[in-house]
C-alpha positions as CSV (number, residue, x, y, z in Angstrom):
1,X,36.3,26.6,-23.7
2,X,33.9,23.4,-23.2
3,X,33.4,22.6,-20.0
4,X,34.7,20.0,-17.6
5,X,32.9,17.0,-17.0
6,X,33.5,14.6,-14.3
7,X,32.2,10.9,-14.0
8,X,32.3,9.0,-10.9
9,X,30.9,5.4,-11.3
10,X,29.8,3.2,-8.3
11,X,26.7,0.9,-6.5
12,X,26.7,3.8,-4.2
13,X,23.9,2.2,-2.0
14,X,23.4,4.0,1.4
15,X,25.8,7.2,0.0
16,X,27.9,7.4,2.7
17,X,30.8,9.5,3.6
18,X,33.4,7.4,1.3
19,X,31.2,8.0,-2.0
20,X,30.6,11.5,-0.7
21,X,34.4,12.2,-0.8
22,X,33.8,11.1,-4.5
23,X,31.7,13.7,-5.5
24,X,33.4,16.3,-3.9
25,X,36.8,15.3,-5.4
26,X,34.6,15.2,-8.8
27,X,32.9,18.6,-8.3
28,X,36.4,19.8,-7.4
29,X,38.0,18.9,-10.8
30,X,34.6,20.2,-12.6
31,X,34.9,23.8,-11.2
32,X,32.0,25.9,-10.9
33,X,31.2,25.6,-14.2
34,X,31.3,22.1,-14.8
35,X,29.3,18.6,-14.7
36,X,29.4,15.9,-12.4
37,X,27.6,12.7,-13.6
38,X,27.3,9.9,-11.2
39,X,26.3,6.9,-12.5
40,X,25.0,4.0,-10.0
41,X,23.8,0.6,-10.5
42,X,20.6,-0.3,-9.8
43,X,19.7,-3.1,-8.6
44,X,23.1,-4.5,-7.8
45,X,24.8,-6.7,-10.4
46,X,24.5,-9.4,-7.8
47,X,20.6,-9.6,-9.1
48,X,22.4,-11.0,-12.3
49,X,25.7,-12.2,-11.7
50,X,25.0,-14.7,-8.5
51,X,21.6,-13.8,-6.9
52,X,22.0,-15.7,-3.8
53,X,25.0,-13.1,-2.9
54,X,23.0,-9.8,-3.5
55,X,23.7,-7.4,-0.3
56,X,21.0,-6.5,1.4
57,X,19.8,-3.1,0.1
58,X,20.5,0.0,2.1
59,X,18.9,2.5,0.0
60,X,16.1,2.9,-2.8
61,X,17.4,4.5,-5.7
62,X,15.5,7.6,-5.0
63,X,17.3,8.3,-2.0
64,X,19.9,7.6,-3.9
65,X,19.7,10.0,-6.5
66,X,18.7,12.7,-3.7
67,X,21.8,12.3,-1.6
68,X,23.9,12.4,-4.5
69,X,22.5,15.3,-6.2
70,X,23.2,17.1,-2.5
71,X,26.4,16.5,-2.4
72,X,27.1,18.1,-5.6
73,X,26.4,16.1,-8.7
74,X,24.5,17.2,-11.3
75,X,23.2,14.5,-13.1
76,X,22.4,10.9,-11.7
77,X,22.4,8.3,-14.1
78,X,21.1,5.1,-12.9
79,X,22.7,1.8,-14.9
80,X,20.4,-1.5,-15.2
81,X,22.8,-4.4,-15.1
82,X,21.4,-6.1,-17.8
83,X,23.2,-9.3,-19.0
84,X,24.9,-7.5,-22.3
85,X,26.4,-4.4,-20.4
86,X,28.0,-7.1,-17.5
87,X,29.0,-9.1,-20.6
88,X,31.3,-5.6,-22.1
89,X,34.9,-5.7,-22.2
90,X,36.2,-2.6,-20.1
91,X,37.9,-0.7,-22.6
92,X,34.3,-0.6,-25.1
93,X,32.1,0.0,-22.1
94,X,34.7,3.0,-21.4
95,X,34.8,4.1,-25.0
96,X,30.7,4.4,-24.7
97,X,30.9,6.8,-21.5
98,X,33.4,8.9,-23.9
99,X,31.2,8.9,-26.6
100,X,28.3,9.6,-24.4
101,X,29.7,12.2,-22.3
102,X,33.3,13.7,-23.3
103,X,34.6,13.3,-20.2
104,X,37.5,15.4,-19.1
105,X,37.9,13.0,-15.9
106,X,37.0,10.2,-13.9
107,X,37.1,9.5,-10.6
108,X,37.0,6.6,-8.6
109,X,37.8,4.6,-5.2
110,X,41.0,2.4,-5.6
111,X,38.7,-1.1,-5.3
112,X,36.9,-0.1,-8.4
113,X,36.0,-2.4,-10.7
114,X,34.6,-2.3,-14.1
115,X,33.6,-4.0,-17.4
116,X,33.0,-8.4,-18.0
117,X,34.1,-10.3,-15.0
118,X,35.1,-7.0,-13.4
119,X,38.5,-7.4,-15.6
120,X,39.0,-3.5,-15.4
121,X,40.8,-1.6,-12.3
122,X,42.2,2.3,-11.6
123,X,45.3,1.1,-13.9
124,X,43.2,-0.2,-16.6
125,X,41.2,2.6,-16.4
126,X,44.6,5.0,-16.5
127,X,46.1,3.5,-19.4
128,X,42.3,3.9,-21.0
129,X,42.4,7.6,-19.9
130,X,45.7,8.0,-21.6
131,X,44.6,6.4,-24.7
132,X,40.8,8.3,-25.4
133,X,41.8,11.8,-23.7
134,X,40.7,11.7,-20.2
135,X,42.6,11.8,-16.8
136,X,42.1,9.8,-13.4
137,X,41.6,10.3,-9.8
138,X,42.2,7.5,-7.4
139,X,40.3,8.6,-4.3
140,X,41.7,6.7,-1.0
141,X,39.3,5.4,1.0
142,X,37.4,7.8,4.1
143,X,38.2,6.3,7.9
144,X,35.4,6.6,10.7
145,X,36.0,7.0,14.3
146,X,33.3,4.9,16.0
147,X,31.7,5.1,19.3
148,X,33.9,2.3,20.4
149,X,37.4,3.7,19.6
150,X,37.4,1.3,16.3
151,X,38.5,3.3,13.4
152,X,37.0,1.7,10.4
153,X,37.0,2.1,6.5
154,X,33.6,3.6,6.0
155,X,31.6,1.1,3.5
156,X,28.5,0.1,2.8
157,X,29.6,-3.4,4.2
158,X,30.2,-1.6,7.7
159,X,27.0,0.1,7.4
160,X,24.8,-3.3,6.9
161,X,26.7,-5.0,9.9
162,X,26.6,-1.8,12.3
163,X,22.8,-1.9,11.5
164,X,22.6,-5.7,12.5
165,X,24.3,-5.1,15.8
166,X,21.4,-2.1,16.2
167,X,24.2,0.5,16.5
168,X,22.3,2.8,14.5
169,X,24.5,5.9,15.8
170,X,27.5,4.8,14.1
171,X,26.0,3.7,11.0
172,X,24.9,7.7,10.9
173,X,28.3,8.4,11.7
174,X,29.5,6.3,8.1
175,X,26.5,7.6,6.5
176,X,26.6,11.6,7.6
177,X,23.4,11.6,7.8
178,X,20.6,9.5,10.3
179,X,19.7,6.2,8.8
180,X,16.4,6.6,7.2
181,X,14.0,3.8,5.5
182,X,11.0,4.6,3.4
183,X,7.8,2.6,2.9
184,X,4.3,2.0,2.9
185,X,1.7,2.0,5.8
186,X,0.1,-1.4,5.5
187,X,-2.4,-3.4,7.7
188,X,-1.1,-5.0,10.9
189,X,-2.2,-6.9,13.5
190,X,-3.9,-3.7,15.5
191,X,-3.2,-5.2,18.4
192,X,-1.1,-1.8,19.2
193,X,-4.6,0.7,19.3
194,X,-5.9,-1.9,22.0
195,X,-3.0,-1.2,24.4
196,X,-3.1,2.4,23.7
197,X,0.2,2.7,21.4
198,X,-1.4,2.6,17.6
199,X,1.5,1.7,15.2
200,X,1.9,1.9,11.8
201,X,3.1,-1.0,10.4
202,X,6.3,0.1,7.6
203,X,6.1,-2.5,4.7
204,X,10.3,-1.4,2.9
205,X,12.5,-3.0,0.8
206,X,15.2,-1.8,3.2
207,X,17.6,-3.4,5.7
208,X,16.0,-3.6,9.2
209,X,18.7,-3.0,12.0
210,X,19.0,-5.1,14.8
211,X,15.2,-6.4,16.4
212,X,14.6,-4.1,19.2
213,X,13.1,-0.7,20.0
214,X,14.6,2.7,18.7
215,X,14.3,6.5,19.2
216,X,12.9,7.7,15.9
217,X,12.0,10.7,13.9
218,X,9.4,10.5,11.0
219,X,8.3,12.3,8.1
220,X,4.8,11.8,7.3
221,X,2.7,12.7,4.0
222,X,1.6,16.1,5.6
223,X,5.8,16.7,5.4
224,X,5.5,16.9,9.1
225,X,8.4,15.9,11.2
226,X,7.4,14.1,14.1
227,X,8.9,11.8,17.0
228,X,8.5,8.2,17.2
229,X,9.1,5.0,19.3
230,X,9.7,1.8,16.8
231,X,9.2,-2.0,17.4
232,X,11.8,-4.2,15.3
233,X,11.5,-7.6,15.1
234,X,9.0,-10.1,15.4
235,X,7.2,-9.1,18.2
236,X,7.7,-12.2,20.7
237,X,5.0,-11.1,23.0
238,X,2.4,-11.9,20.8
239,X,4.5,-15.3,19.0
240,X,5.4,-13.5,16.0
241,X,7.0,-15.1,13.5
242,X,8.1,-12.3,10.8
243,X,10.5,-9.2,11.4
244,X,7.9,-5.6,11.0
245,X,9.0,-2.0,11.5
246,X,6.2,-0.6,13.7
247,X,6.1,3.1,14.3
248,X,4.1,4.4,17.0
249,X,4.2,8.5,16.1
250,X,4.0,10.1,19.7
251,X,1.2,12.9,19.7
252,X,-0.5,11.7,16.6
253,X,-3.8,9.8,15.6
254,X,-3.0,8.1,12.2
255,X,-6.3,6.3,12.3
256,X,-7.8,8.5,9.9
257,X,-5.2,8.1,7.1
258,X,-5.9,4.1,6.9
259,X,-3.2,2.1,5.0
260,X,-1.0,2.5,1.6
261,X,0.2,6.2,2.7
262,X,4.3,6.9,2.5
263,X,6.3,7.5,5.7
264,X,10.2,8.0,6.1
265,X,11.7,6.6,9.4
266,X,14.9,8.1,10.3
267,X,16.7,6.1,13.7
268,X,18.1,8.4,16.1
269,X,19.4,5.8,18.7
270,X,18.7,1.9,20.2
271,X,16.6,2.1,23.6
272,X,16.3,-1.8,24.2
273,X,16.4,-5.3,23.3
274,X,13.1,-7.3,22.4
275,X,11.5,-8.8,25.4
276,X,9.6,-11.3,25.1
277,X,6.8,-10.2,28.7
278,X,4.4,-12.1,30.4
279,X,1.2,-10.0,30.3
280,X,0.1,-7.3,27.8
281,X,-0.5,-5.2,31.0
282,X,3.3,-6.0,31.3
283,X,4.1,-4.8,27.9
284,X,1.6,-1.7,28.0
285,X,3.8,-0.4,31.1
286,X,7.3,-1.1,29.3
287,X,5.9,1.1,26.4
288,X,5.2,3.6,27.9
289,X,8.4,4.0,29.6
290,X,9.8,3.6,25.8
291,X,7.9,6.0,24.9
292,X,9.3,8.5,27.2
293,X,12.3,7.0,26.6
294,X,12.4,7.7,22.9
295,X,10.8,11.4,23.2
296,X,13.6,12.5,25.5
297,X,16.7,10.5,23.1
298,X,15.1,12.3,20.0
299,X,15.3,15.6,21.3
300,X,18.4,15.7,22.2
301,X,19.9,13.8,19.2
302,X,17.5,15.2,16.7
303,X,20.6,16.6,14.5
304,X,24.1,15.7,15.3
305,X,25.2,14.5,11.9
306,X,25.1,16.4,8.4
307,X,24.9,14.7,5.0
308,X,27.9,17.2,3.8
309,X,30.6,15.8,5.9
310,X,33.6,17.6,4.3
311,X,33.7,21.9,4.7
């Protein structure tokens, strides 16, 4: 008997606990001895289709590919939106997953949307199914209880504007998982190493939430975990002009490892607004309360939400 394969197609950015219910529906109709292919789009058609409308981007496509692959799918398949494959008529770019893959099913959330112009939907892609041999799941969409009360259709949407109001705990609770950027350690202003807090300036291509000061945890290239207090925003104290994510890694001297190494910021929770002080002697005692602040926030919240959100 050959066995089942399941397709589940989507932008996926950020993964959260709506695409996760995906894969496990997916992995469900597989079976044990079956394939799950997810296939995301990377960057977003946006880039193509109207550039000034791309959504800021949650997650590279490596994270991407990890989280997925966690939650149960085998193969990751990421799609370029090139200007012929937005240009396909949903029933031929169908036809060319069937060719490609043999599906047995597909499934999907009930706003997907597929081939030119987005033309396809769940019905178009049942009547498709029908016609080339496959069946189709219509996954509902996965509510969130927030800190608030608010119970919200988890999204990638929510997570962006739960980030931009710095309410990093609830975009973990959409997520499953803490909200985690990735970068490169570049050159700042080193003012930080002056005042006693060294930072290490995060140069990412991901959304920064809300300006302010969190209570981090950080990977660094040793693969040790580590607590940190980070700036974000554009530093008012000094008349900064530019939104940076500054980590300053409690415990550690980076100094050594100069600039261009990789480091994964994970927030935990928000500490404080930006403040814009009148001294640096000022600012040197508000960061040390942060730091304090931070340290005691991140070890008590260092692990309250999974990735795997379904038993």
């Amino acid at each position: 008997m050959t066995p089942c394969t399941a397709i589940t197609i989507g932008n996926f950015d950020g993964v959260h606990i709506g695409h996760a219910a995906l894969v496990r529906r997916a992995r469900d109709l597989a079976g044990s001895g079956g394939r799950v292919v997810a296939m995301t789009f990377d960057p977003h058609p946006s880039s193509l289709l109207s550039p000034e409308r791309v959504p800021a981007r949650l997650s590279t496509i490596e994270q991407r590919i990890n989280h997925l692959r966690s939650l149960g799918a085998d193969d990751v398949i990421p799609l370029t939106p090139t200007p012929e494959l937005l240009a396909t008529e949903p029933d031929a770019f169908i036809a060319g997953l069937v060719r490609a893959h043999s599906p047995s099913w597909f499934v999907e959330g009930n706003d997907f949307h597929f081939g030119r112009a987005r033309a396809g939907g769940p019905q178009t892609l049942r009547v498709l199914g029908k016609a080339m041999g496959f069946g189709v799941e219509i996954v509902g969409g996965v509510d969130i209880s927030l800190s608030d009360g608010a119970v919200a259709r988890a999204s990638s949407t929510l997570v962006r504007w739960l980030l931009s109001m710095g309410r990093v705990g609830d975009a973990a609770r959409v997520l499953g998982r803490w909200y985690e950027i990735e970068g490169v350690v570049t050159r700042g202003d080193q003012r930080g190493r002056t005042i006693g807090f060294p930072t290490a300036n995060l140069l990412t291509r991901q959304v920064h939430p809300a300006p302010g000061v969190y209570a981090c945890t950080c990977t660094l290239p040793c693969g040790a975990e580590c607590t940190a207090a980070v700036n974000v925003g554009a530093r008012p104290t000094f008349n900064g002009t530019d939104s940076r994510v500054e980590a300053h890694v409690i415990g550690r001297d980076l100094f050594s490892l100069g600039y261009g190494w990789p480091l994964k910021v994970r927030f935990i929770a928000f500490v404080r607004d930006q403040v814009r002080f009148d001294s640096v002697d000022a600012l040197a005692r508000q960061l040390r309360a942060d730091v304090d602040r931070c340290g005691s926030l991140a070890a008590v919240n260092r692990e309250p939400v999974t990735l795997h959100p379904f038993p």
